[in-house]
PASE-892753 format. One record per residue (C-alpha): z, y, x negated; residue in one letter; chain. Coordinates in nm, 3 decimals, decimal comma. Example, Ala and Ser with C-alpha at 12.3 -4.5 7.8 and 13.67 -1.06 7.14 Angstrom:
# PASE-892753
<rec <0,780; -0,450; -1,230>; A; A>;
<rec <0,714; -0,106; -1,367>; S; A>;
//
This chain:
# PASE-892753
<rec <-1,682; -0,967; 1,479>; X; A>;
<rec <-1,907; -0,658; 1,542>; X; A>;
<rec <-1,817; -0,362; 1,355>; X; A>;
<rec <-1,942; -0,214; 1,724>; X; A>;
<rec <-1,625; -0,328; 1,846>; X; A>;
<rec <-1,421; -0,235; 1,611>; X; A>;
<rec <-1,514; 0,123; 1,661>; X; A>;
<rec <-1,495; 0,106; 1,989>; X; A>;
<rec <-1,132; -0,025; 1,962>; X; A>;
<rec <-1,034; 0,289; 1,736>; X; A>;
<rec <-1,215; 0,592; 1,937>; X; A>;
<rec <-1,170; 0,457; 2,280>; X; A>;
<rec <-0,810; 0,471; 2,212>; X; A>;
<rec <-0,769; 0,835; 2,041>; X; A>;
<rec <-0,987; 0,999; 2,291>; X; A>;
<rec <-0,673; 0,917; 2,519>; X; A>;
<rec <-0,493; 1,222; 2,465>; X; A>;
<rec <-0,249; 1,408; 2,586>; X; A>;
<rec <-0,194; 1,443; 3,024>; X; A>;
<rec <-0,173; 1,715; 3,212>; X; A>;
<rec <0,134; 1,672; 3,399>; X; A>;
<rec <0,352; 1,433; 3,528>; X; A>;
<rec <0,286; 1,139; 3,743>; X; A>;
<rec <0,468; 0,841; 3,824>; X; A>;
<rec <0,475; 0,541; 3,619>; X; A>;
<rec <0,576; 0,189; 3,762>; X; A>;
<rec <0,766; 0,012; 3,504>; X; A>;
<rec <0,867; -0,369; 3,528>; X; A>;
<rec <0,783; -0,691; 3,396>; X; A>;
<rec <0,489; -0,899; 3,499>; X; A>;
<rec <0,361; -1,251; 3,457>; X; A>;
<rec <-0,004; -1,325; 3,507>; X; A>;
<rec <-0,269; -1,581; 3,540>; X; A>;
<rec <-0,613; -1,503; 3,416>; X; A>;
<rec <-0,940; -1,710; 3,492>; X; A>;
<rec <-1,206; -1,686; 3,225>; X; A>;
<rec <-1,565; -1,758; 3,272>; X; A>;
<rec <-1,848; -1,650; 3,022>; X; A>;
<rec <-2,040; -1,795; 2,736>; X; A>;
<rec <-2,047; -1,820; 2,327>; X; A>;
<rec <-2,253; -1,536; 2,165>; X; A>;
<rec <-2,532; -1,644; 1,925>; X; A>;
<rec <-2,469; -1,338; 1,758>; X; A>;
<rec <-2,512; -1,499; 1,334>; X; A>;
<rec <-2,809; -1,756; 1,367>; X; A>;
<rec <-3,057; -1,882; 1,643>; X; A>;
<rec <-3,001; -2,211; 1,492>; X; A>;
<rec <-2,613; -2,146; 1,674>; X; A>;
<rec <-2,800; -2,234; 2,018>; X; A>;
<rec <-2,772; -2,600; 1,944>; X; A>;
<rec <-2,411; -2,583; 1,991>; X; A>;
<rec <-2,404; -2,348; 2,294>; X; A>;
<rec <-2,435; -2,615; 2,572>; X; A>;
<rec <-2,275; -2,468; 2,850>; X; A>;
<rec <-2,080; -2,198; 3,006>; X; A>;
<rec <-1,693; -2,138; 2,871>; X; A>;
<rec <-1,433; -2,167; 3,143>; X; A>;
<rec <-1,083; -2,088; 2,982>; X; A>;
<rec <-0,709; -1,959; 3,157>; X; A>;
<rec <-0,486; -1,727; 3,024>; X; A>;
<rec <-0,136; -1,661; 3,072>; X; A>;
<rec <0,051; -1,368; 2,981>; X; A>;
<rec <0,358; -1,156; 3,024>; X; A>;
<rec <0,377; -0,784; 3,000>; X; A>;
<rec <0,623; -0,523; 3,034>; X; A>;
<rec <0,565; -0,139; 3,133>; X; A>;
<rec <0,782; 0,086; 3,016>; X; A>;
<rec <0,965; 0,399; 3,089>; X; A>;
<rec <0,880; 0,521; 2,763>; X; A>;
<rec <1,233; 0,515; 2,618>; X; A>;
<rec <1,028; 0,486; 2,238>; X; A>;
<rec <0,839; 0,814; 2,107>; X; A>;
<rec <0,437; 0,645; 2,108>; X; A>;
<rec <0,527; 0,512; 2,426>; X; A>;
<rec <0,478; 0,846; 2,542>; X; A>;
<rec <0,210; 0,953; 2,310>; X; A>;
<rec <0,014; 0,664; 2,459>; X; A>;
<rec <0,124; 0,758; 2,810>; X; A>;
<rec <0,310; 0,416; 2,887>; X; A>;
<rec <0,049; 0,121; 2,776>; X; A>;
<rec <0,114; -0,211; 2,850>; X; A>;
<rec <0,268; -0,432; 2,595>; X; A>;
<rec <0,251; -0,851; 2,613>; X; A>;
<rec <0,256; -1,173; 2,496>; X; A>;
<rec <-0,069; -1,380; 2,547>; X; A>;
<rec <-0,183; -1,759; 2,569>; X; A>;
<rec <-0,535; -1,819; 2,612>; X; A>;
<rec <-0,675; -2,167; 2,622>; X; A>;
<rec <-1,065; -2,236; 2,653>; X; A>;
<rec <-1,337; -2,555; 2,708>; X; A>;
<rec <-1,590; -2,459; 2,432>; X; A>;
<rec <-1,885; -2,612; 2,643>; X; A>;
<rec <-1,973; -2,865; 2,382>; X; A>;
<rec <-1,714; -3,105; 2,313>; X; A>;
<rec <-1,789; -3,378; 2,098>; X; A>;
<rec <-1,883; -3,037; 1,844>; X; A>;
<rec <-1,717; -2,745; 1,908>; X; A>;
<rec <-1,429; -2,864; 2,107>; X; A>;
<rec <-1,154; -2,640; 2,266>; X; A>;
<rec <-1,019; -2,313; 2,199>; X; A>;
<rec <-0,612; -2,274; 2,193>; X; A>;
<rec <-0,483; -1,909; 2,091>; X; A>;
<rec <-0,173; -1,676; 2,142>; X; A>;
<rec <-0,160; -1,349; 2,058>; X; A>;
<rec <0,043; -0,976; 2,110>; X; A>;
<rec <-0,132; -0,728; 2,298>; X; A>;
<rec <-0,135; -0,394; 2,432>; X; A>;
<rec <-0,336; -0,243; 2,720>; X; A>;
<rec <-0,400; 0,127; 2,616>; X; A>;
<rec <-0,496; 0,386; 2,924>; X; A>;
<rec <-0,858; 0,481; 2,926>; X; A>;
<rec <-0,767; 0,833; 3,137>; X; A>;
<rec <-0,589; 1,179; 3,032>; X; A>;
<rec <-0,323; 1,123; 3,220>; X; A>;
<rec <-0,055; 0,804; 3,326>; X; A>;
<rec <-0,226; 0,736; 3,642>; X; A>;
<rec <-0,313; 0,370; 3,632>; X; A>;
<rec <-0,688; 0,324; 3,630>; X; A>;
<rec <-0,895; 0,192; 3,355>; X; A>;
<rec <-0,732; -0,006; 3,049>; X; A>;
<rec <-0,823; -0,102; 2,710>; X; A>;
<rec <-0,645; -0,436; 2,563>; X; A>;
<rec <-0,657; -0,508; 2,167>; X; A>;
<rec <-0,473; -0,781; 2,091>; X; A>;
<rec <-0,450; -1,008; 1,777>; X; A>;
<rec <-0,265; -1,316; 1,689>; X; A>;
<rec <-0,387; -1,683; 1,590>; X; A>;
<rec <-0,603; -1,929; 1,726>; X; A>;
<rec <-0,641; -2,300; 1,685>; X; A>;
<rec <-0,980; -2,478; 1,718>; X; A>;
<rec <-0,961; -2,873; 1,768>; X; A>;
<rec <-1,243; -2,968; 1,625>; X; A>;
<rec <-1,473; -2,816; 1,279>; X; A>;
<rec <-1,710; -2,886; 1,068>; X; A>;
<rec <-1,690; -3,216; 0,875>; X; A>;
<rec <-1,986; -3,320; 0,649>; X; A>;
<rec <-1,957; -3,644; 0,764>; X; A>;
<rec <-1,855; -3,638; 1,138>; X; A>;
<rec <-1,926; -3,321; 1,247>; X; A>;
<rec <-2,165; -3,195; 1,006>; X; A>;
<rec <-2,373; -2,981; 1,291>; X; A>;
<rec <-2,089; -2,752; 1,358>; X; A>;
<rec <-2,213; -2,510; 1,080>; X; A>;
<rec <-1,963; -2,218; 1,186>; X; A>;
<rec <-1,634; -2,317; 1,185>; X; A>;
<rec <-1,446; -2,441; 0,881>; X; A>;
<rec <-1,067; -2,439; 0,950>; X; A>;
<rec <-0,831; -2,534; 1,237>; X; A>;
<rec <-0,599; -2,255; 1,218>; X; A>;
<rec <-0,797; -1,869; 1,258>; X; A>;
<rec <-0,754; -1,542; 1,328>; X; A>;
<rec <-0,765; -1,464; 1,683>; X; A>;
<rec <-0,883; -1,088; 1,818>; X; A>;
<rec <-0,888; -0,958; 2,150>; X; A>;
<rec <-1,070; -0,622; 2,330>; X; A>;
<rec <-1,116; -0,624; 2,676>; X; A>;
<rec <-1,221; -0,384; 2,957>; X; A>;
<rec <-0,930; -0,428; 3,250>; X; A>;
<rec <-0,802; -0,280; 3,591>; X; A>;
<rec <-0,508; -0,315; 3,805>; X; A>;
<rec <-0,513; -0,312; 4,169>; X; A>;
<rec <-0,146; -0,326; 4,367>; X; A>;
<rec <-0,135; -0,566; 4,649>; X; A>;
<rec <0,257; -0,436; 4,668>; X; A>;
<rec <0,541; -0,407; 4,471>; X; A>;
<rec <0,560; -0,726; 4,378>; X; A>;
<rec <0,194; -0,827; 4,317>; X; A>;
<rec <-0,155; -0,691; 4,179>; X; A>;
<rec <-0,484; -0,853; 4,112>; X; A>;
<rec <-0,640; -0,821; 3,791>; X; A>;
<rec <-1,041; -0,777; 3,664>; X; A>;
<rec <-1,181; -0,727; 3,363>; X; A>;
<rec <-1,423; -0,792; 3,063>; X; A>;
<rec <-1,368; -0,871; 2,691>; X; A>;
<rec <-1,470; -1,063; 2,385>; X; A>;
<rec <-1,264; -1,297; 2,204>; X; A>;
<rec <-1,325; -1,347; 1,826>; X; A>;
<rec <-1,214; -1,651; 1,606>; X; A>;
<rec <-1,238; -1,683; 1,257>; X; A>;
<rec <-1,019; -1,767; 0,939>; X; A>;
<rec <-1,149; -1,452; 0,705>; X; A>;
<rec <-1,366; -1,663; 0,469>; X; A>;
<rec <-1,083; -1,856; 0,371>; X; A>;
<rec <-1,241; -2,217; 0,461>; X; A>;
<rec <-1,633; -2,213; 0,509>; X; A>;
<rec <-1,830; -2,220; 0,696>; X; A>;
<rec <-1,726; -1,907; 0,891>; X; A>;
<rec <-1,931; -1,755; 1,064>; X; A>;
<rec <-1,632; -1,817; 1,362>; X; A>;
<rec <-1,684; -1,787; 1,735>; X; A>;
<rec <-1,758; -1,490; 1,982>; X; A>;
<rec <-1,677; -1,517; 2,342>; X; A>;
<rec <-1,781; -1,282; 2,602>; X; A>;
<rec <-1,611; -1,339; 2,967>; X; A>;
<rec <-1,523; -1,203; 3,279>; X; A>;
<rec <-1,173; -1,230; 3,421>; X; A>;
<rec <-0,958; -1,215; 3,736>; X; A>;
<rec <-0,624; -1,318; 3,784>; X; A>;
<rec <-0,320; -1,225; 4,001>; X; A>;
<rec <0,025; -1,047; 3,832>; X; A>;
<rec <0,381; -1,102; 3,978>; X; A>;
<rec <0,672; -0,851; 3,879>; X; A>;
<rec <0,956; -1,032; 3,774>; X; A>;
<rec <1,184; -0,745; 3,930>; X; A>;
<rec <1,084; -0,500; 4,185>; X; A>;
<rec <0,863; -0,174; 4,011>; X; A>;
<rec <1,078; 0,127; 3,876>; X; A>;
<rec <0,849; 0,420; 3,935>; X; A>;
<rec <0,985; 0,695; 3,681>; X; A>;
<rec <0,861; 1,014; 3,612>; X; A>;
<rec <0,568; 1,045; 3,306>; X; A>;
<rec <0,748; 1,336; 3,124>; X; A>;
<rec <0,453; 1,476; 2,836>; X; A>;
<rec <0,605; 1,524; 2,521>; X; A>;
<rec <0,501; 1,814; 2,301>; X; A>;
<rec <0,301; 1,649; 1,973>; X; A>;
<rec <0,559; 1,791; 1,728>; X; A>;
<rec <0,542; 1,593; 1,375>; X; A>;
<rec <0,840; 1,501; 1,232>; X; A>;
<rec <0,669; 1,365; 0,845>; X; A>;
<rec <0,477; 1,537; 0,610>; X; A>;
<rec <0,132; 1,650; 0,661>; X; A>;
<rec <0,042; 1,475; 0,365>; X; A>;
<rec <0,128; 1,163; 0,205>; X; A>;
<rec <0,036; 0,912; -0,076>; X; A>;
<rec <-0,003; 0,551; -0,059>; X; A>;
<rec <-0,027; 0,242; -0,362>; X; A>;
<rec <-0,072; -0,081; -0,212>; X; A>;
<rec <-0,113; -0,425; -0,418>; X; A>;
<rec <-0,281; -0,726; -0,185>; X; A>;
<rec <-0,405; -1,058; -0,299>; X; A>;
<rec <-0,618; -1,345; -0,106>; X; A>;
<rec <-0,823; -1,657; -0,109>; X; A>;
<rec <-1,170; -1,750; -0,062>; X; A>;
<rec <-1,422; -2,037; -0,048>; X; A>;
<rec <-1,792; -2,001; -0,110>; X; A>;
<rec <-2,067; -2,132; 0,052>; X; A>;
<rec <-2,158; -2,492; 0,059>; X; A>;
<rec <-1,825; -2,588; 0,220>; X; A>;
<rec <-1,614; -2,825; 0,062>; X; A>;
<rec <-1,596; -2,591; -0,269>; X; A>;
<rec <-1,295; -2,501; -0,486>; X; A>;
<rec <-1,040; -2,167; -0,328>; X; A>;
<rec <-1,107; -1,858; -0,527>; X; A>;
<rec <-0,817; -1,555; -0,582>; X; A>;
<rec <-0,908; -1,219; -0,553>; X; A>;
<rec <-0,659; -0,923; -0,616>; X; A>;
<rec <-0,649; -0,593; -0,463>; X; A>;
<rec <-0,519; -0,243; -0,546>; X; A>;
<rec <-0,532; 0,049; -0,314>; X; A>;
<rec <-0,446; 0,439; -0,348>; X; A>;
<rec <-0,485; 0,614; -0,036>; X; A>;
<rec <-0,399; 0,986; 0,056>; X; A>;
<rec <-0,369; 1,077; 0,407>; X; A>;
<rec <-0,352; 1,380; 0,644>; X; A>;
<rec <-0,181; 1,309; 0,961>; X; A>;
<rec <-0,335; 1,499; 1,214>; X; A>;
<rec <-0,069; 1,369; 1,521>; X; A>;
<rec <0,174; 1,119; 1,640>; X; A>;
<rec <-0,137; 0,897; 1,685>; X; A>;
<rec <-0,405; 0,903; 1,400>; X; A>;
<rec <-0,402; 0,993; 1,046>; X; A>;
<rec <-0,715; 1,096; 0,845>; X; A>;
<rec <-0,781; 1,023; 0,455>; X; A>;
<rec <-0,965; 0,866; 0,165>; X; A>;
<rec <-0,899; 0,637; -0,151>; X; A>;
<rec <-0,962; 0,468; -0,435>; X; A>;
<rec <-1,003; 0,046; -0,426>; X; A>;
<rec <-1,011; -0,164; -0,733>; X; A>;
<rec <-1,073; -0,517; -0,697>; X; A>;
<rec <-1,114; -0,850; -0,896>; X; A>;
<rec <-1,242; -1,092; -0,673>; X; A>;
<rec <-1,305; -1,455; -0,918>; X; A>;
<rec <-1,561; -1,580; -0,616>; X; A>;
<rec <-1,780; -1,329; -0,720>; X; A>;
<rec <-1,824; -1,508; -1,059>; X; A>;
<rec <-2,017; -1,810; -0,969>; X; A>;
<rec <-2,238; -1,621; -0,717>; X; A>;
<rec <-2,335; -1,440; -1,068>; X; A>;
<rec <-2,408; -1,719; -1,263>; X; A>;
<rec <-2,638; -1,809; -0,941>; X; A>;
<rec <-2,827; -1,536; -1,025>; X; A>;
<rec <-2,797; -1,599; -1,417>; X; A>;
<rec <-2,597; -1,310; -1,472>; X; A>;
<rec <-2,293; -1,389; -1,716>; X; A>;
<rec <-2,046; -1,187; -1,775>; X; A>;
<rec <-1,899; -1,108; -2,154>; X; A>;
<rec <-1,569; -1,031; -2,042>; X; A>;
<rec <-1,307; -1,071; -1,721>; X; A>;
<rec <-1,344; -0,705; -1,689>; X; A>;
<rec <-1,647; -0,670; -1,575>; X; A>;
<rec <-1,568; -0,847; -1,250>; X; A>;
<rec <-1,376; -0,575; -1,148>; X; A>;
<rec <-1,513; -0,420; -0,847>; X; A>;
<rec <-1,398; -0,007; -0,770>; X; A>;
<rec <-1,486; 0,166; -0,496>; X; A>;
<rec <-1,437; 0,494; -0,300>; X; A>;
<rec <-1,356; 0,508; 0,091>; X; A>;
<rec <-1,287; 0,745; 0,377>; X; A>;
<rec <-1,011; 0,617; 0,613>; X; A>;
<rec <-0,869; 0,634; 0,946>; X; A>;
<rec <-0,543; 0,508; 1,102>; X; A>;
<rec <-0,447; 0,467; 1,449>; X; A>;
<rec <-0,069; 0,462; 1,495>; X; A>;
<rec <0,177; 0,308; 1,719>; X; A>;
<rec <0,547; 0,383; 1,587>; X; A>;
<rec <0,573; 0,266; 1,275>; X; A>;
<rec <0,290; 0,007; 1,329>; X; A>;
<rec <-0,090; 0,152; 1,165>; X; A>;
<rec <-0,466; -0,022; 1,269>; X; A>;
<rec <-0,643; 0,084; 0,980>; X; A>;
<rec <-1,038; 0,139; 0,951>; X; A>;
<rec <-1,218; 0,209; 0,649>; X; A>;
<rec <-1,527; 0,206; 0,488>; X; A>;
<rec <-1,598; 0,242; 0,123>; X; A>;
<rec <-1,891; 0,278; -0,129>; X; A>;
<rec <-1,848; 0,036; -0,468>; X; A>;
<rec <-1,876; 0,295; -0,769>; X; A>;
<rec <-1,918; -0,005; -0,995>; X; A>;
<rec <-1,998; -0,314; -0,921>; X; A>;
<rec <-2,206; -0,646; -1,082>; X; A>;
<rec <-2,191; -0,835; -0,774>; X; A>;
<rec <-2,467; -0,613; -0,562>; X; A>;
<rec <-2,378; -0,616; -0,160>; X; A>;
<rec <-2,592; -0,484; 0,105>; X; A>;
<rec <-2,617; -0,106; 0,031>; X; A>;
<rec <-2,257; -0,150; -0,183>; X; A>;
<rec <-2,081; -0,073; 0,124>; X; A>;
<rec <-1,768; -0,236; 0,211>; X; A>;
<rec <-1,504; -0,215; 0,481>; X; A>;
<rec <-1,180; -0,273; 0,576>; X; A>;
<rec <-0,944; -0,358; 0,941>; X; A>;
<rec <-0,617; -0,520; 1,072>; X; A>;
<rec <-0,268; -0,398; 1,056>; X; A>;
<rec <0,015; -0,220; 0,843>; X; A>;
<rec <0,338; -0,187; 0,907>; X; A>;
<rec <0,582; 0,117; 0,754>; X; A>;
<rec <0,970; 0,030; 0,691>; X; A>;
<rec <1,157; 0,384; 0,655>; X; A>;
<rec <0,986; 0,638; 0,454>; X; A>;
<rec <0,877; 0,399; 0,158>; X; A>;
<rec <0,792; 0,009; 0,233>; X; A>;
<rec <0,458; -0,063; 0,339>; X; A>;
<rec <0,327; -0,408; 0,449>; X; A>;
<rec <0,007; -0,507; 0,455>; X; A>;
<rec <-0,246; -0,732; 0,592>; X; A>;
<rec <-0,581; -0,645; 0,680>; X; A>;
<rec <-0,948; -0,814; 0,634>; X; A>;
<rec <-1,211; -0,706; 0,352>; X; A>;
<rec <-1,547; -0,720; 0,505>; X; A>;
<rec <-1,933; -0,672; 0,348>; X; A>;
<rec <-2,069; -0,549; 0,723>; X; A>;
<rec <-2,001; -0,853; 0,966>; X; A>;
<rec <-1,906; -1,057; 0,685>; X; A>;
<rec <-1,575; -1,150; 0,601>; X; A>;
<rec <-1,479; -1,128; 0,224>; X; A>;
<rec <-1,157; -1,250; 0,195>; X; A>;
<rec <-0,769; -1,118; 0,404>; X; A>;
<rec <-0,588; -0,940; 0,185>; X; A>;
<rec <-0,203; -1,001; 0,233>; X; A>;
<rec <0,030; -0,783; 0,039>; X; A>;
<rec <0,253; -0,461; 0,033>; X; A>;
<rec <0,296; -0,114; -0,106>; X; A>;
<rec <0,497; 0,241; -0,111>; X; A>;
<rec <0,437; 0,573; 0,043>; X; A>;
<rec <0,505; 0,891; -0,126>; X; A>;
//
């Protein structure tokens, strides 16, 4: 997906800082249908308009719960919205493309200084299922994607408006992103842009409690250390090749500058055994293992939620043999921190738009 968006995801969010008061929050739990209507961006390859046939009509259903902010980055965040999606879509070409199936968490972050309901920014991500992908013999036309099962992302643009206690309509506009992180090729994965609308009905009548601003006191150290060991598969281009593993190893040092975002850098070492016969490609041949080790250094950023970090990095490879556009590389998804040590991991190695492989693994903070 665009790195655009990405960024957008990440700043949108922290410039929501702290309010200026109180206001009232109405807390409950809500069930909602969404009607989607938009279309597949060509966004890789011109040569993608021969699948784009028509407009995308999908539905979405989802339940979401406001809180009271009984949990510490409830309040940080000023009460967002936290759900459970299902999204289901009509691709607009179905003998080739197919239908879109997908489910996903999500949380709807304010866009506004203050808990005043306005303006809200979803990011959601979960999985996706696509029914039909490229086969070389049946379907050999679907060129960008390779596996049923993907990744499934979510931002969207959305606003509430309160028909009564009980009911409010919903509008907004997003982009959903499927893909399986260059685990099966091809995949270059799908992009849909839509508009939605869709009426919400609270499951028990609104508590409206009192947004109380908590002072943005830190309770861990400014500092902290981080080793993290990840490992993955990838397939290269044509499809139909052989799974390659690659192996990761992180060091990252961090300054937390709040409740919400932390600040750092690193060092990345990786040995990624795709890399090898996109050498040999290019008649380089290497005289030992070694030298397909990758290492790289990065400047980092991580959004938090609790316990729960969206980490966004970008890194320059030091050394390298396999040469990527401008050596840059980056790095997205999700880490989660048990206690003051355990650290898992899963997030996506990308050159630019390109997905390199997901790197699934663990670590310990210091």
């Amino acid at each position: 997906m665009s790195k655009a968006c990405c960024v957008f995801t990440f700043f949108a969010v922290l410039w929501c800082s702290g309010a200026r008061g109180q206001d009232s929050v109405r807390s409950g739990s809500w069930l909602t249908v969404d009607i989607h209507y938009g279309y597949i961006m060509p966004v890789y390859s011109t040569a993608m308009l021969y699948l784009i046939r028509a407009h995308v009509p999908a539905a979405e259903f989802d339940y979401l719960y406001k809180p009271c902010g009984t949990r510490p980055w409830e309040t940080d965040y000023h009460m967002p919205e936290t759900g459970f999606a299902l999204f289901c879509a009509s691709l607009g070409n179905p003998t080739e493309l197919g239908n879109m199936i997908g489910a996903y968490p999500f949380v709807n972050f304010h866009l506004q200084q203050s808990y005043t309901e306005a303006l809200y920014l979803r990011f959601g991500i979960g999985l996706g299922y696509l029914t039909d992908i490229y086969n070389r013999l049946t379907n050999y036309k679907n060129d960008v994607i390779g596996a049923h099962l993907n990744a499934m992302i979510n931002l969207r643009l959305t606003t509430h408006i309160y028909l009564s206690d009980r009911f409010r309509l919903e509008a907004g506009l997003g982009l959903t992103h499927c893909s399986d992180g260059n685990f099966t090729t091809p995949n270059l994965g799908i992009n849909l842009l839509t508009v939605n609308t869709g009426l919400s009905y609270c499951l028990k009548p609104c508590k409206v409690c009192t947004g109380n601003l908590r002072c943005d006191t830190l309770t861990s150290p400014k500092f902290h250390n981080e080793i993290i060991a990840a490992a993955g598969l990838s397939q290269n281009e044509p499809p139909g090749g052989p799974h390659y593993g690659a192996v990761t190893l992180t060091y990252n040092r961090y300054y937390t500058l709040s409740r919400k975002s932390r600040l750092g850098g690193g060092i990345d070492v990786f040995d990624n055994y795709a890399n090898i016969p996109k050498l040999k490609a290019e008649n380089i041949y290497l005289r030992s293992p070694l030298e397909n080790a990758q290492g790289g250094l990065k400047a980092a950023y991580e959004l938090t939620l609790g316990n729960l970090a969206l980490p966004m990095e970008m890194g320059y490879y030091v050394f390298t043999k396999y040469q990527t556009p401008g050596n840059l590389y980056n790095r997205f998804g999700l880490r989660y921190y048990f206690g003051k040590h355990a650290i898992a991991n899963l997030t996506l190695l990308t050159h630019f738009a390109s997905a390199v492989y997901i790197e699934w693994g663990g670590g310990y903070r210091f």
